[in-house]
C-alpha positions in Angstrom: -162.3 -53.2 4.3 -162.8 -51.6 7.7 -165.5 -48.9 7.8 -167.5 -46.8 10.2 -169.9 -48.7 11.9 -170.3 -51.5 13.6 -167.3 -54.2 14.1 -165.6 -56.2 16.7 -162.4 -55.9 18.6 -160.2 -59.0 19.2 -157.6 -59.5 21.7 -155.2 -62.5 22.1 -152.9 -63.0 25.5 -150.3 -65.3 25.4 -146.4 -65.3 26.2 -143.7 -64.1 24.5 -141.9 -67.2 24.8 -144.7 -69.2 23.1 -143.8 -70.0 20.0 -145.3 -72.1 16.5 -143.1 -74.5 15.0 -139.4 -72.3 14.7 -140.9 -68.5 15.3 -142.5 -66.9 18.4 -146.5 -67.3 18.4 -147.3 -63.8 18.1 -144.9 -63.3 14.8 -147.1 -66.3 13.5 -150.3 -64.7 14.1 -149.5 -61.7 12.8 -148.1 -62.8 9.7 -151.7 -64.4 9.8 -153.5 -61.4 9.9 -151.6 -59.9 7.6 -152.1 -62.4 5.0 -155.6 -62.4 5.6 -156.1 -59.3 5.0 -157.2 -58.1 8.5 -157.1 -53.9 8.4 -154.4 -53.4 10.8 -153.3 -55.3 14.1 -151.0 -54.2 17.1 -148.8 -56.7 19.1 -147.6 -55.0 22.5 -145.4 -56.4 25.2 -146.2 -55.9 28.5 -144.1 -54.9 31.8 -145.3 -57.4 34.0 -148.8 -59.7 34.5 -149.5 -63.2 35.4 -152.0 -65.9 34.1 -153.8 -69.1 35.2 -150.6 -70.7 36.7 -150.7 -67.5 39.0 -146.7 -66.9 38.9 -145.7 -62.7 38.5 -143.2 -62.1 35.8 -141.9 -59.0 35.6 -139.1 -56.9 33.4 -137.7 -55.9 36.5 -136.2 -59.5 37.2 -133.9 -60.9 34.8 -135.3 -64.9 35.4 -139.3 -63.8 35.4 -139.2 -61.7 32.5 -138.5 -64.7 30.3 -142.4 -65.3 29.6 -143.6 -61.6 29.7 -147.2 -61.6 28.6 -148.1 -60.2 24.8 -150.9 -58.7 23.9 -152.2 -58.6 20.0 -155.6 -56.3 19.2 -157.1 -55.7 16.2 -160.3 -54.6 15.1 -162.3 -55.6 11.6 -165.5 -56.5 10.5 -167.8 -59.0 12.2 -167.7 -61.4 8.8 -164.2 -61.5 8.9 -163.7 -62.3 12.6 -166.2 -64.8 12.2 -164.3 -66.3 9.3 -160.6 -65.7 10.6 -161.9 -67.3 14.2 -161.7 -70.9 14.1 -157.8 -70.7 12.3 -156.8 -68.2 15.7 -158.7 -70.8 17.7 -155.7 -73.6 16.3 -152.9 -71.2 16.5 -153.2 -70.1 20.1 -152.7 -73.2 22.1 -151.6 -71.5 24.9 -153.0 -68.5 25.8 -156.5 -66.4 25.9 -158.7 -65.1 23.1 -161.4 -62.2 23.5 -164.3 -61.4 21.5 -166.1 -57.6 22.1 -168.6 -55.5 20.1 -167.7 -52.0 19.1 -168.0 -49.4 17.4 -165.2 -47.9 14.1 -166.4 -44.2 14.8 -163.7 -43.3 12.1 -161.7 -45.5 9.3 -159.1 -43.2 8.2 -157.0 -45.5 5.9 -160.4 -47.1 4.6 -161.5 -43.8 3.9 -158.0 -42.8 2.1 -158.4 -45.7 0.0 -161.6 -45.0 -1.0 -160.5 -41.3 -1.9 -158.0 -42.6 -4.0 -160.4 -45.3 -5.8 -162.4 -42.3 -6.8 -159.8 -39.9 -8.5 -160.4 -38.5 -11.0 -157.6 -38.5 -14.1 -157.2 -35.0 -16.3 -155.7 -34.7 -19.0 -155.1 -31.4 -21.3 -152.8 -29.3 -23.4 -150.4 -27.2 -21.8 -147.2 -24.7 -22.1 -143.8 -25.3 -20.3 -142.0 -22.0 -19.7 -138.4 -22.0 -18.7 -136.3 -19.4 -17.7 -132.7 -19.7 -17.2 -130.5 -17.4 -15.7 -127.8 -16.5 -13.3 -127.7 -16.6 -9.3 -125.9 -13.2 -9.6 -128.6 -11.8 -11.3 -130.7 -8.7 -10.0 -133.8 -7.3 -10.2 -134.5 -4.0 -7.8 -132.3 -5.1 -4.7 -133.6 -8.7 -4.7 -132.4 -11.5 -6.8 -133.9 -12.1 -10.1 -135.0 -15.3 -10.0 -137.2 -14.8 -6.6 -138.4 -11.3 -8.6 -139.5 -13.3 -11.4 -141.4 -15.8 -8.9 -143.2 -13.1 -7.5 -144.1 -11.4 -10.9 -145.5 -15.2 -11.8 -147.6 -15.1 -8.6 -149.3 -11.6 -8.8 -149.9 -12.8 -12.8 -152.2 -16.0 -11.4 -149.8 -18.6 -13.6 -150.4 -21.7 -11.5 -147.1 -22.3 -10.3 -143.5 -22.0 -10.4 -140.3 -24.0 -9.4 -136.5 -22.9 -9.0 -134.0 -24.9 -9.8 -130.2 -24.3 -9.1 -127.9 -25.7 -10.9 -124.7 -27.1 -10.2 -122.6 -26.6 -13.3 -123.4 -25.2 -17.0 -122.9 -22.9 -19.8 -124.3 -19.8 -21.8 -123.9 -16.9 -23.9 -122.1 -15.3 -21.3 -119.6 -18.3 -20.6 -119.1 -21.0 -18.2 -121.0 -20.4 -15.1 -118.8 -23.2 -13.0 -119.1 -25.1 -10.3 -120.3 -24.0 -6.8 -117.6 -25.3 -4.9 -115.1 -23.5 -2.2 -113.0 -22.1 -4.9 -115.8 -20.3 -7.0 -118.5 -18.1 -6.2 -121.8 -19.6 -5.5 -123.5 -16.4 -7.1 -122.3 -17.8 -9.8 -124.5 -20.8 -9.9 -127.0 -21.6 -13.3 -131.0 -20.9 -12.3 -133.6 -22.0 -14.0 -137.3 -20.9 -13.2 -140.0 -23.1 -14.5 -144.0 -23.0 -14.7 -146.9 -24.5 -16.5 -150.0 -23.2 -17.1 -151.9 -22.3 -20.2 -150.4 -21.1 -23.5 -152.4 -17.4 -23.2 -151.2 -16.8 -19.4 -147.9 -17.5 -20.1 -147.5 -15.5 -23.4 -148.3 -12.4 -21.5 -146.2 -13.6 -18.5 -143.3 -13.7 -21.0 -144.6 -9.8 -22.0 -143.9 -9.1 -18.7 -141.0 -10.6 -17.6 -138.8 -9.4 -21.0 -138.0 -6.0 -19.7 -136.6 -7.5 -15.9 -133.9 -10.2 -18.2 -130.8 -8.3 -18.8 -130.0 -11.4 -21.7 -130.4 -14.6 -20.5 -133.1 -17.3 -22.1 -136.6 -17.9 -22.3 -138.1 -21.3 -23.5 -141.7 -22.4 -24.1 -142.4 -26.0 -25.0 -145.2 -28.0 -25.6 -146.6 -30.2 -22.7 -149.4 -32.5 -21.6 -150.8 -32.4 -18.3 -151.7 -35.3 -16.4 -153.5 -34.7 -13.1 -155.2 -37.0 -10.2 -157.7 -34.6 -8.4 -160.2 -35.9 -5.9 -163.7 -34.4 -6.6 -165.0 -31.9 -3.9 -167.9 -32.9 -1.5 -169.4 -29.8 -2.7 -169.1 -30.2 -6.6 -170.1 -34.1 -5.9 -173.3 -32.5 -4.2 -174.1 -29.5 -6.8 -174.0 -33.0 -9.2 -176.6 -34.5 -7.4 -179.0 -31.5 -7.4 -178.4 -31.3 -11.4 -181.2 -32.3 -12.9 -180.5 -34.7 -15.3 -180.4 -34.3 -18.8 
Protein backbone atom coordinates (compact mmCIF):
# COMPACT_ATOMS: atom_id res chain seq x y z
CA UNK A 1 0.00 0.00 0.00
CA UNK A 2 1.32 3.41 -1.04
CA UNK A 3 2.02 5.76 1.86
CA UNK A 4 3.63 9.11 2.64
CA UNK A 5 7.15 8.90 2.43
CA UNK A 6 9.57 7.79 0.52
CA UNK A 7 8.95 5.75 -2.89
CA UNK A 8 9.99 5.66 -6.46
CA UNK A 9 8.50 6.81 -9.67
CA UNK A 10 8.61 4.55 -12.85
CA UNK A 11 8.19 5.54 -16.36
CA UNK A 12 8.14 3.19 -19.42
CA UNK A 13 8.33 4.72 -23.23
CA UNK A 14 7.51 2.71 -25.96
CA UNK A 15 5.08 2.77 -29.06
CA UNK A 16 1.76 2.46 -29.36
CA UNK A 17 2.02 0.11 -32.06
CA UNK A 18 4.18 -2.30 -29.96
CA UNK A 19 2.39 -4.91 -29.00
CA UNK A 20 2.75 -8.58 -26.70
CA UNK A 21 1.56 -11.53 -28.26
CA UNK A 22 -2.33 -10.43 -29.70
CA UNK A 23 -2.72 -6.94 -27.51
CA UNK A 24 -0.86 -3.57 -27.62
CA UNK A 25 2.23 -3.61 -25.06
CA UNK A 26 0.99 -0.91 -22.95
CA UNK A 27 -2.54 -2.81 -22.35
CA UNK A 28 -0.21 -5.80 -21.31
CA UNK A 29 1.65 -3.85 -18.78
CA UNK A 30 -1.03 -2.40 -17.33
CA UNK A 31 -3.02 -5.34 -16.92
CA UNK A 32 0.39 -6.19 -15.16
CA UNK A 33 0.33 -3.64 -12.74
CA UNK A 34 -2.91 -4.09 -12.07
CA UNK A 35 -2.63 -7.59 -11.14
CA UNK A 36 0.16 -6.98 -9.08
CA UNK A 37 -1.20 -4.87 -7.14
CA UNK A 38 0.70 -1.60 -8.04
CA UNK A 39 -1.38 1.51 -6.27
CA UNK A 40 -2.42 3.25 -9.43
CA UNK A 41 -0.70 3.68 -12.90
CA UNK A 42 -1.38 6.18 -15.85
CA UNK A 43 -0.75 5.37 -19.58
CA UNK A 44 -0.79 8.64 -21.83
CA UNK A 45 -0.39 9.05 -25.53
CA UNK A 46 1.56 11.60 -26.78
CA UNK A 47 1.19 14.25 -29.80
CA UNK A 48 4.42 13.73 -31.33
CA UNK A 49 8.23 12.53 -30.14
CA UNK A 50 10.90 10.47 -31.70
CA UNK A 51 13.33 7.75 -30.28
CA UNK A 52 16.68 6.12 -31.00
CA UNK A 53 15.91 5.51 -34.72
CA UNK A 54 15.57 9.44 -34.79
CA UNK A 55 12.35 9.45 -37.20
CA UNK A 56 9.45 12.48 -35.96
CA UNK A 57 6.01 11.02 -35.69
CA UNK A 58 3.50 13.23 -35.26
CA UNK A 59 -0.67 13.19 -34.98
CA UNK A 60 -0.57 15.79 -37.44
CA UNK A 61 0.41 13.32 -40.31
CA UNK A 62 -1.83 10.47 -41.03
CA UNK A 63 1.43 7.90 -42.03
CA UNK A 64 3.77 9.08 -38.82
CA UNK A 65 1.24 8.98 -36.35
CA UNK A 66 1.16 5.17 -36.69
CA UNK A 67 3.88 4.62 -33.85
CA UNK A 68 3.00 7.65 -31.52
CA UNK A 69 5.12 7.28 -28.46
CA UNK A 70 3.21 6.11 -24.97
CA UNK A 71 4.05 6.94 -21.82
CA UNK A 72 3.00 4.72 -18.59
CA UNK A 73 4.01 6.27 -14.91
CA UNK A 74 3.29 5.05 -11.76
CA UNK A 75 4.51 5.46 -8.46
CA UNK A 76 4.76 2.70 -5.31
CA UNK A 77 6.94 1.59 -2.86
CA UNK A 78 10.66 0.92 -3.41
CA UNK A 79 10.08 -3.10 -2.34
CA UNK A 80 7.66 -3.41 -4.86
CA UNK A 81 9.49 -1.75 -7.73
CA UNK A 82 12.24 -3.75 -6.81
CA UNK A 83 10.14 -6.90 -7.00
CA UNK A 84 7.85 -5.96 -10.11
CA UNK A 85 11.36 -4.83 -11.99
CA UNK A 86 12.86 -7.74 -13.60
CA UNK A 87 9.06 -9.06 -15.06
CA UNK A 88 8.83 -5.08 -16.74
CA UNK A 89 12.42 -5.64 -17.74
CA UNK A 90 10.88 -8.99 -20.04
CA UNK A 91 7.78 -7.23 -21.12
CA UNK A 92 9.31 -4.09 -22.68
CA UNK A 93 11.46 -5.33 -25.48
CA UNK A 94 11.22 -2.36 -27.22
CA UNK A 95 11.17 0.67 -25.57
CA UNK A 96 12.77 2.63 -22.41
CA UNK A 97 12.41 2.14 -18.73
CA UNK A 98 13.19 4.92 -15.92
CA UNK A 99 13.84 4.52 -12.36
CA UNK A 100 13.64 8.03 -9.99
CA UNK A 101 13.52 8.59 -6.20
CA UNK A 102 10.67 10.60 -4.80
CA UNK A 103 8.85 11.59 -2.48
CA UNK A 104 4.45 10.52 -1.80
CA UNK A 105 3.86 13.90 0.10
CA UNK A 106 0.19 12.64 0.33
CA UNK A 107 -1.63 9.03 -0.33
CA UNK A 108 -5.18 9.96 -0.49
CA UNK A 109 -6.74 6.48 -1.43
CA UNK A 110 -4.10 4.73 1.05
CA UNK A 111 -5.22 6.99 3.56
CA UNK A 112 -9.11 6.38 2.66
CA UNK A 113 -8.52 2.88 3.01
CA UNK A 114 -7.07 3.06 6.09
CA UNK A 115 -10.06 5.27 7.39
CA UNK A 116 -12.26 2.72 6.46
CA UNK A 117 -10.10 -0.30 8.05
CA UNK A 118 -10.62 1.61 11.27
CA UNK A 119 -14.51 2.20 11.51
CA UNK A 120 -16.02 1.76 14.02
CA UNK A 121 -19.56 -0.44 13.99
CA UNK A 122 -22.56 0.94 16.45
CA UNK A 123 -25.19 -0.70 17.21
CA UNK A 124 -28.34 0.47 19.51
CA UNK A 125 -31.99 0.62 20.10
CA UNK A 126 -33.98 3.01 18.36
CA UNK A 127 -37.64 4.46 17.33
CA UNK A 128 -38.91 4.78 13.73
CA UNK A 129 -41.45 7.58 13.45
CA UNK A 130 -43.60 7.90 10.36
CA UNK A 131 -45.93 10.37 9.47
CA UNK A 132 -48.17 10.09 6.51
CA UNK A 133 -50.07 12.71 5.05
CA UNK A 134 -51.26 14.59 2.12
CA UNK A 135 -49.31 17.07 -0.40
CA UNK A 136 -52.42 19.33 -0.10
CA UNK A 137 -52.01 19.58 3.39
CA UNK A 138 -51.27 23.00 5.25
CA UNK A 139 -49.70 24.22 8.09
CA UNK A 140 -49.62 28.33 8.45
CA UNK A 141 -49.20 29.17 4.62
CA UNK A 142 -46.57 26.54 4.04
CA UNK A 143 -47.05 22.92 3.36
CA UNK A 144 -47.36 20.56 6.12
CA UNK A 145 -44.95 18.28 5.56
CA UNK A 146 -41.92 20.93 5.22
CA UNK A 147 -43.77 22.56 8.62
CA UNK A 148 -43.36 19.27 10.29
CA UNK A 149 -39.60 19.10 9.03
CA UNK A 150 -38.88 22.19 10.53
CA UNK A 151 -40.73 21.52 13.86
CA UNK A 152 -38.31 18.08 13.86
CA UNK A 153 -35.25 20.36 13.29
CA UNK A 154 -35.78 23.13 16.02
CA UNK A 155 -36.73 19.75 18.39
CA UNK A 156 -32.85 18.36 17.86
CA UNK A 157 -34.45 14.75 16.44
CA UNK A 158 -31.49 13.68 14.33
CA UNK A 159 -32.98 13.72 11.13
CA UNK A 160 -35.84 13.51 8.83
CA UNK A 161 -36.69 12.33 5.28
CA UNK A 162 -39.82 13.08 2.85
CA UNK A 163 -41.02 10.79 0.81
CA UNK A 164 -43.72 11.43 -1.97
CA UNK A 165 -45.60 8.94 -3.02
CA UNK A 166 -46.93 8.07 -6.16
CA UNK A 167 -50.24 6.34 -5.51
CA UNK A 168 -52.16 5.13 -2.19
CA UNK A 169 -55.02 5.20 0.14
CA UNK A 170 -56.39 6.47 3.53
CA UNK A 171 -59.20 7.39 5.75
CA UNK A 172 -59.97 10.07 3.55
CA UNK A 173 -59.95 7.97 0.24
CA UNK A 174 -57.86 7.27 -2.70
CA UNK A 175 -55.24 9.86 -3.04
CA UNK A 176 -54.45 8.82 -6.98
CA UNK A 177 -52.01 9.00 -9.16
CA UNK A 178 -49.91 12.23 -9.99
CA UNK A 179 -50.34 12.05 -13.55
CA UNK A 180 -51.62 14.94 -16.16
CA UNK A 181 -55.21 14.22 -15.30
CA UNK A 182 -55.01 14.57 -11.42
CA UNK A 183 -53.77 17.00 -9.13
CA UNK A 184 -50.29 16.58 -7.96
CA UNK A 185 -51.37 18.19 -4.52
CA UNK A 186 -52.92 15.37 -4.30
CA UNK A 187 -49.94 13.14 -3.98
CA UNK A 188 -49.41 10.58 -0.55
CA UNK A 189 -46.35 12.09 1.92
CA UNK A 190 -44.79 10.36 4.24
CA UNK A 191 -42.24 12.14 6.74
CA UNK A 192 -39.89 9.79 8.47
CA UNK A 193 -37.11 10.09 11.44
CA UNK A 194 -35.17 8.02 13.85
CA UNK A 195 -33.90 8.99 16.85
CA UNK A 196 -34.42 7.86 20.39
CA UNK A 197 -37.69 6.71 21.87
CA UNK A 198 -37.92 9.95 24.50
CA UNK A 199 -37.20 12.63 21.69
CA UNK A 200 -39.57 11.33 19.57
CA UNK A 201 -42.47 10.83 22.11
CA UNK A 202 -42.44 14.55 22.75
CA UNK A 203 -41.91 15.21 19.02
CA UNK A 204 -45.15 13.32 18.53
CA UNK A 205 -46.56 15.89 21.61
CA UNK A 206 -45.82 18.43 19.41
CA UNK A 207 -46.65 17.73 16.16
CA UNK A 208 -50.50 16.29 17.19
CA UNK A 209 -52.04 19.71 17.26
CA UNK A 210 -50.49 20.76 13.40
CA UNK A 211 -52.32 17.04 11.84
CA UNK A 212 -55.77 17.80 10.84
CA UNK A 213 -56.30 13.57 10.75
CA UNK A 214 -53.87 11.86 9.09
CA UNK A 215 -51.38 9.03 10.76
CA UNK A 216 -48.69 8.73 12.98
CA UNK A 217 -46.59 5.43 13.41
CA UNK A 218 -43.70 4.51 15.78
CA UNK A 219 -41.91 1.23 15.29
CA UNK A 220 -39.25 -0.48 16.79
CA UNK A 221 -35.76 -0.29 15.03
CA UNK A 222 -32.09 -1.14 15.37
CA UNK A 223 -29.46 1.13 14.35
CA UNK A 224 -26.46 0.11 12.68
CA UNK A 225 -23.87 2.87 12.08
CA UNK A 226 -20.13 3.01 10.57
CA UNK A 227 -18.48 6.22 12.17
CA UNK A 228 -14.82 6.92 11.81
CA UNK A 229 -13.37 7.99 15.21
CA UNK A 230 -12.28 11.68 15.55
CA UNK A 231 -8.52 12.70 15.67
CA UNK A 232 -9.48 14.52 18.71
CA UNK A 233 -11.42 11.74 20.65
CA UNK A 234 -8.50 9.17 19.34
CA UNK A 235 -6.10 11.84 21.12
CA UNK A 236 -8.18 12.57 24.46
CA UNK A 237 -7.82 8.33 24.42
CA UNK A 238 -4.31 8.52 24.54
CA UNK A 239 -4.01 11.09 27.36
CA UNK A 240 -6.49 8.68 29.47
CA UNK A 241 -4.78 7.21 31.92
CA UNK A 242 -5.36 3.82 31.87
CA UNK A 243 -7.34 1.94 34.09
Amino acid sequence: MLTHGPARKVTVFLNEDTRHGLEPLHEAILAFLLHHGVAGATASRALSGFGSRRVLHTSRIELLAEHLPIRIEFVESAAKVEELLPALYDLVTDGLVEVQDTFVVKATGSEASLARSRRIRQHASAKLMRVYLRESDRWEGKPLYQAIVERLLALDVAGATVHRGILGYGSRGRAGPTGAWRSRRDAPIMVAAVDAEAKLRSAVDALEGMLDGGLVVLSDVEIIRLVHPSPLAEGRDAQRPPG
